[in-house]
N, C-alpha and C positions, 0 to 999 in steps of 0.2 A: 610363607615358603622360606627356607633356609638359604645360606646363601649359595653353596655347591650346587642345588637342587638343577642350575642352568647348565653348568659344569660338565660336558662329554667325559668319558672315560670310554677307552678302550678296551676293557674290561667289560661292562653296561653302563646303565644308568643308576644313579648315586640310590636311586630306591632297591634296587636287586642286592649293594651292596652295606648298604645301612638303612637298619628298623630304625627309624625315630623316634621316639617312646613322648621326644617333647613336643610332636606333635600329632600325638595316639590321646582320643577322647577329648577334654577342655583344650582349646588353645587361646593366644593370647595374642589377637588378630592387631595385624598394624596400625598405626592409629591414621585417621584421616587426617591430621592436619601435618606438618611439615616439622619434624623436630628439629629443634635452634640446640645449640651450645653456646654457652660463656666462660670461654677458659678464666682459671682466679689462680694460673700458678705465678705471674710476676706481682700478684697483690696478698690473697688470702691465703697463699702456697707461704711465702715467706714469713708469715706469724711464726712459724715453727723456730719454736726456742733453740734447736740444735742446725738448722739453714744458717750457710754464710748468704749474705747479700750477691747475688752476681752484677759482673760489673758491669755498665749499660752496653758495651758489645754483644757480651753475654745475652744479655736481656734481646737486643737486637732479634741476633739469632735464633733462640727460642720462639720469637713473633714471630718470625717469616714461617719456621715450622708450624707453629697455629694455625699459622693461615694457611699453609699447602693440605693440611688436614683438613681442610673446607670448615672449620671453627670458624662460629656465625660474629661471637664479639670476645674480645679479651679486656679483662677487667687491667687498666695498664698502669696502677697504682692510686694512692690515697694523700693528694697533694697540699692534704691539711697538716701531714702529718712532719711538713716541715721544708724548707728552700730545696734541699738536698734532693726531696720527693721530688716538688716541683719540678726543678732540672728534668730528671729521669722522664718525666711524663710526659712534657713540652716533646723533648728528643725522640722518644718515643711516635708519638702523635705525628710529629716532623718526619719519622720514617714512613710512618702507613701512608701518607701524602705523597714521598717522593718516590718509594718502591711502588706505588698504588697498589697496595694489597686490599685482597678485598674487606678481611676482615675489621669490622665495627669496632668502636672505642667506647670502653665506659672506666668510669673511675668512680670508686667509695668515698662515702664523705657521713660525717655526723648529720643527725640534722638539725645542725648551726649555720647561721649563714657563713661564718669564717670557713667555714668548712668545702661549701660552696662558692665560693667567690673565686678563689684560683684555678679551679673547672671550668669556671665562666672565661675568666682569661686567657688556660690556653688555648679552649675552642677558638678565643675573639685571635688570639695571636698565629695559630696553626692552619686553620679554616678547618679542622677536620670536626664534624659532630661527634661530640662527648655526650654520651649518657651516662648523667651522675646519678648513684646507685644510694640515695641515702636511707640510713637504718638508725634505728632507734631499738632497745630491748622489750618487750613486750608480756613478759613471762610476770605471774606474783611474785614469784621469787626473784627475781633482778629487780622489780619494781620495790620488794622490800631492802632489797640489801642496799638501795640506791638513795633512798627516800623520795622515789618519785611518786607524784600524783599520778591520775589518769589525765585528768584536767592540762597537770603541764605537760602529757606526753602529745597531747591531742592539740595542742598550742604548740609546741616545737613540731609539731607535724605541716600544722597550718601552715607557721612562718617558712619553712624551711624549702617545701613545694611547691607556694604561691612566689618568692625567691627566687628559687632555679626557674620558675615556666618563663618569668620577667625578664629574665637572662637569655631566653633559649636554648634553653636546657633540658631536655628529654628527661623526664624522670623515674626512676624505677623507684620502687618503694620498700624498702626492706625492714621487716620485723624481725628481728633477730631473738633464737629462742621461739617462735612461733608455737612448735610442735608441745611446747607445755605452759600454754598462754589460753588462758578464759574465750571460750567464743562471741560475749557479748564484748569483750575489751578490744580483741580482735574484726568487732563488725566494725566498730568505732574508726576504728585505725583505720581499718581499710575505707568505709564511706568515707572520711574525712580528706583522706589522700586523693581519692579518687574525685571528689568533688573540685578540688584545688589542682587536675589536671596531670596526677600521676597518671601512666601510661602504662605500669606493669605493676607485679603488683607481686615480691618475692616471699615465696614461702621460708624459713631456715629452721634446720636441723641443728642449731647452733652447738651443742653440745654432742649429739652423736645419741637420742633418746630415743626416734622411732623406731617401728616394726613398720613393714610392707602394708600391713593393716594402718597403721597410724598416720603414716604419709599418704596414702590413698585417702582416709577419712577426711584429713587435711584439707586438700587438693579438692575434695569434692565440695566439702563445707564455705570455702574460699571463689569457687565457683557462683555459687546461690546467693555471694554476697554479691560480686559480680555482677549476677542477671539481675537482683534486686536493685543497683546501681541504674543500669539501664547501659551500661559506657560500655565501648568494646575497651577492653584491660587485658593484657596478657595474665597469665601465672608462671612463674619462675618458682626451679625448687633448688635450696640449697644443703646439700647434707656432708654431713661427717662420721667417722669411723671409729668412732669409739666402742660401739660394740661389732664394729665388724660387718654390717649391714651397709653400708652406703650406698653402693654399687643397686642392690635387690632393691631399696626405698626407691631409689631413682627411677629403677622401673617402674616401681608399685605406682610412680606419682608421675610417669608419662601418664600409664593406663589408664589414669584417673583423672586425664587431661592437662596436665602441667604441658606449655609451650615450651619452655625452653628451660635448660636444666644446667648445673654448675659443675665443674671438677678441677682438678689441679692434674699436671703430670705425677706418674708415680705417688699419685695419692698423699704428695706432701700439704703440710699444713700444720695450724696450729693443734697440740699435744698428740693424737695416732692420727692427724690427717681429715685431710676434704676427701670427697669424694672420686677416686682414681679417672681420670677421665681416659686414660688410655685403653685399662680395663671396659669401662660404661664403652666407649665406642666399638672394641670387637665383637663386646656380646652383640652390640645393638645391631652391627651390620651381621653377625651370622643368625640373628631371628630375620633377617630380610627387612627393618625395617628403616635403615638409612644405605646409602649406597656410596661412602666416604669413600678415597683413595685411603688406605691405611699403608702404602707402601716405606710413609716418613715414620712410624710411629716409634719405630726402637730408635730411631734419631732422635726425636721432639724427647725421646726418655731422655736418654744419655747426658744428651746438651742440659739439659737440666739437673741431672746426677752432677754434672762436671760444675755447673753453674753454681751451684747449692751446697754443694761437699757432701749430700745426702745418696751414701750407697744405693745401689738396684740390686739386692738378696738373689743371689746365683738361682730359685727357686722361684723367684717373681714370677707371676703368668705373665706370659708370651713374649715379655720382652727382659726377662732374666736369663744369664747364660746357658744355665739347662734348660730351658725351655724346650727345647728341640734339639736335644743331644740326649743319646740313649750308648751306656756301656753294656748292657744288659745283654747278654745273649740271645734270647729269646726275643724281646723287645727288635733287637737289631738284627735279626735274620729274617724278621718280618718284614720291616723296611727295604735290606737288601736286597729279596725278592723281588720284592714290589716294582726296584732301582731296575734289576736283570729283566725284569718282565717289559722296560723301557715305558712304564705308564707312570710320571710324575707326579700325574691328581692320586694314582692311589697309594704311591711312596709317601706323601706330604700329608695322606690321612690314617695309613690303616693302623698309626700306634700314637695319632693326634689329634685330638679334640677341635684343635685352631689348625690351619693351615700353614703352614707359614710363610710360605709367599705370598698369604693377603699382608704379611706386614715386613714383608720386605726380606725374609729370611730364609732359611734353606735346613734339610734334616743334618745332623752331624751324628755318624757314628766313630764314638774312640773304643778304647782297647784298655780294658781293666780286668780286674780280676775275676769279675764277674761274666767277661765277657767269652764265646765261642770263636773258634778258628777263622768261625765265616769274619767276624768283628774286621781278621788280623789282613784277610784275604781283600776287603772291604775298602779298608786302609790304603793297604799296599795300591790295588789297579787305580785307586781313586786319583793318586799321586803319579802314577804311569809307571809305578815299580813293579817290577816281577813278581810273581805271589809264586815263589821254587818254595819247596817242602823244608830248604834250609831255616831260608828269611820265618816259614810262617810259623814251625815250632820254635825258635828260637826270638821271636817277639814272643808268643802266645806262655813260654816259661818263664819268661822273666814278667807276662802280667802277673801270670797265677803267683809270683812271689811277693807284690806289692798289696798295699794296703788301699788302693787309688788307682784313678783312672793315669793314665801314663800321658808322657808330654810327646810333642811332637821330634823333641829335641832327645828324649830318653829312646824314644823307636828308633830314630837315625842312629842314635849311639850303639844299640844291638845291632842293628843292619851295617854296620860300616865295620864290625868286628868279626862279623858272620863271614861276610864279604872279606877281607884280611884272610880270615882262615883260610877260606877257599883257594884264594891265588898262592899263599904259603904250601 
């Protein structure tokens, strides 16, 4: 069931006024078990060659919104990767402690013990549980470019997870490149891990290769090795955007049983991005099958935009500036109806897909050249100005003359001339 389906309207019930098509014949029933999230925008988010680093306020901030978004764990850096990390991690870890938020800590590590060891430390120094996330390549092709054996991938596996458990270390297990890695090197991996006390067991999409079909097959194959284990193991799925899929895989690989699944804000990451997690959670609560507050979500973007130096494209879904702004005539007579008809559920859907009050937002109509009188009339009562036949053809000539939707500062400046005339 969708998510308005509960949703009154004034008008009727959300069936009388939308055919669902996506859920007419096959549908794609919710999953039984409880879907987890691991935000990776303050770890795998920041690979991206064009991210500035945010400064650990910054980063701060971004966590408390993970968490208000009910986000199960945030990956909070990779403290191998030098003092500097460390810091960041420890302070980090030191926050979820004294804010008590709820969400879980993990952190990336090779699987080296040096890699390992300062994970061990902050846990021992912070008290907070750290699940370190270590991965190793798994693919022939990284295997050949690398000159690794199997032999020694299957020995850094041993040492690196028998290591972390000694420590008290929670261990996920991450093959990176999975989705074009041999199934029997793969069984390997995974019994090996599993026998030395990994606890999850991460599928990745490391380059951005699967289809919906691919991630699923995954997920299922990764399963069998699983029940063959005997162990209860989670699966984690980790994907990327290179072909523009990440979001659809992430589905394919709940549906296919994946526990808990990976994203960054605004789909940053290393070269086109991880998989968008802002994106991944609207769809997921308007199939009905998680029930987030998504009211932070164009915040958790932003702060990240600002953090990162990495723009949010005026055309982003849901949380790009037009999202829910319409000049359009047509488009925005349908809304202002909707507005006059005083039913909000039906303003906020009848020319949107997403609502926008599930993530915090509201409709905007402006006044461009494409738009109709209503646009201008719209405008005007919205702000408590008079909509006189002056004001409304003399904004509505001066759109048709532009090339753009007009600023708020441009309408005043007609209006305050109109006005002038008058008392002249």
């Amino acid at each position: 069931m969708s998510e308005a389906k509960s949703l009154p309207t004034s008008s009727g019930s959300e069936r009388d006024l939308i055919h669902d098509w996506n859920e007419a014949g096959e549908r794609w029933e919710k999953p039984s078990f409880e879907i987890e999230f691991d935000d990776e925008t303050l770890r795998d988010g920041l690979q991206s060659p064009s991210v500035r680093t945010p400064t650990i306020e910054q980063k701060i901030a971004i966590l408390h919104l993970i968490d208000k978004l009910g986000i199960h764990t945030a990956d909070i850096g990779l403290p191998g990767a030098g003092p500097h990390v460390v810091r960041d991690v420890q302070r980090l870890a030191e926050e979820m402690v004294s804010a008590k938020l709820k969400v879980q800590a993990n952190c990336a590590a090779r699987t080296m013990i040096r890699d390992i060891e300062p994970v061990a430390e902050i846990q021992q120094k912070t008290g907070r549980a750290i699940e370190v996330c270590t991965f190793i390549g798994s693919s022939p092709i990284r295997q050949y470019a690398e000159n690794w054996t199997e032999e020694m991938m299957l020995k850094n596996t041993r040492d690196a997870i028998t290591f972390a458990v000694a420590q008290g270390l929670t261990v996920m297990y991450v093959t990176e490149d999975t989705v074009r890695a041999r199934p029997e090197t793969l069984r390997r991996l995974f019994l090996t891990a599993i026998e030395c006390g990994a606890k999850r067991l991460c599928l990745c999409d490391t380059v951005g290769h699967a289809t919906p079909t691919g991630a699923a097959n995954l997920v299922r194959f990764a399963q069998q090795v699983v029940a063959e284990s005997g162990a209860n193991v989670g699966l984690d799925w980790h994907g990327h955007s290179d072909r523009g899929l990440a979001v659809a895989n992430t589905i394919a690989a709940i549906r296919a049983g994946a526990t808990r699944v990976h994203g960054c804000a605004i789909g940053i990451g290393e070269r086109v991005g991880n998989t968008a997690m802002d994106q991944l959670l609207v769809n997921l609560k308007l199939m009905g099958w998680i029930d987030n507050d998504l009211t932070q979500l164009t915040e958790y973007c932003r702060k990240t935009s600002e953090g990162t130096g990495v723009p949010i494209p005026v055309n982003y879904p849901v949380v790009g500036d037009d999202a829910f702004r319409t000049g359009t005539g047509v488009h925005a007579a349908a809304v202002i109806k909707a507005f006059k008809k005083g039913d909000h559920w039906l303003a906020d859907r009848v020319y949107s897909g997403v609502p926008a009050d599930m993530v915090g937002r509201h409709q905007e109509i402006e006044v461009g050249p494409m738009s109709g009188e209503s646009n201008v009339v719209f405008w005007l009562e919205s702000r408590k100005i008079a909509a006189t036949p002056e004001r409304i053809q003399a904004v509505f000539q001066r759109a048709k003359s532009v090339d753009r939707v007009l600023s708020d500062d441009e309408i005043r400046t007609v209006l305050a001339t109109v006005d002038a005339t008058q008392v002249s």
